[in-house]
C-alpha positions, 0 to 999 in steps of 0.5 A: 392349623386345626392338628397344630393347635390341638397339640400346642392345647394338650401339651399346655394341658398336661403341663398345667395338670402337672401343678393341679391346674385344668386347661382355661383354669390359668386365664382365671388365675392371670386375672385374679393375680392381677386383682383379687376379690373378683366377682365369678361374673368379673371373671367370667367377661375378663376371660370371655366365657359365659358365667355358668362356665366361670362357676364350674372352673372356680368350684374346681380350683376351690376344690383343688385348694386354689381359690377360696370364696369370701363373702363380697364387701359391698354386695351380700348378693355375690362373692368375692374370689380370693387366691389361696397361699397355692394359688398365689404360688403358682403365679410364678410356677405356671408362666415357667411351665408355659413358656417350656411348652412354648420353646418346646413347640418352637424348637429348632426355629432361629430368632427371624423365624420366631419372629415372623411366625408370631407376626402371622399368629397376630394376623390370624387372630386379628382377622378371626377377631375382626369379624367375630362369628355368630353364634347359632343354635343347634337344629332342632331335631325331629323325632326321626332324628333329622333337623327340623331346619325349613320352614316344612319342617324338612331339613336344610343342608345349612343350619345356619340363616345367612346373615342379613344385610 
């Protein structure tokens, strides 16, 4: 599954490269083709990543000449996010450039196949997300270069507490 889905990620890598667009970078234009005007922290918890992330990719598509900053009309704290004349066009260039990927992944599999195969993929990501995973911090590590996982200070073959309850 791992190889499967880092070559469906590159192959819609390198398409969206072709029109100045970086992986992740079209889950924010989805979002503000839907609504301009959004704030980076809106953006950031529509697309499920963590707001220093959103800042880093919206800095980028301002730079590449997709989105542009204005000030927001409610909040002098914050700003509002707005789709440039290039971004706006590539709402209708980006789901063609994606869904050639997508046929070029799915290449010689008939209708029924198709089908079936998108049915598993919704029971994977139904499971995946029925129990999301926690999140842990790294092990520190000591001076020497082992983790410092025990409670000695020596390290624990899982850096990971198991979970409670």
């Amino acid at each position: 599954m791992a190889r499967v889905s880092r070559a469906l990620k590159t192959s819609a890598e390198v398409a969206l490269e072709g029109h100045g667009v970086h992986a992740g970078q079209q889950f924010i234009l989805e979002r503000l083709w839907e609504r301009e005007g959004q704030t980076v922290g809106e953006l950031a918890e529509a697309v499920g990543v963590e707001g220093p992330t959103a800042v880093r990719a919206v800095q980028r598509m301002e730079a590449a000449g997709l989105v542009r900053r204005r000030d927001h009309p409610t909040d002098g704290r914050q700003v509002a996010i707005h789709l440039t004349k290039e971004g706006s066009r590539l709402r209708k260039e980006l789901p063609r450039v994606l869904d050639q990927v997508e046929e070029r992944a799915l290449k010689g599999l008939s209708s029924a196949e198709r089908h079936h195969l998108l049915q598993l993929l919704e029971r994977l990501g139904a499971n995946v997300r029925s129990r999301p995973a926690r999140r842990s911090r790294p092990p520190r590590m000591s001076r020497r270069g082992g983790s410092k996982g025990g409670p000695t200070g020596s390290p624990t073959r899982c850096s990971r507490a198991p979970p409670s309850g």
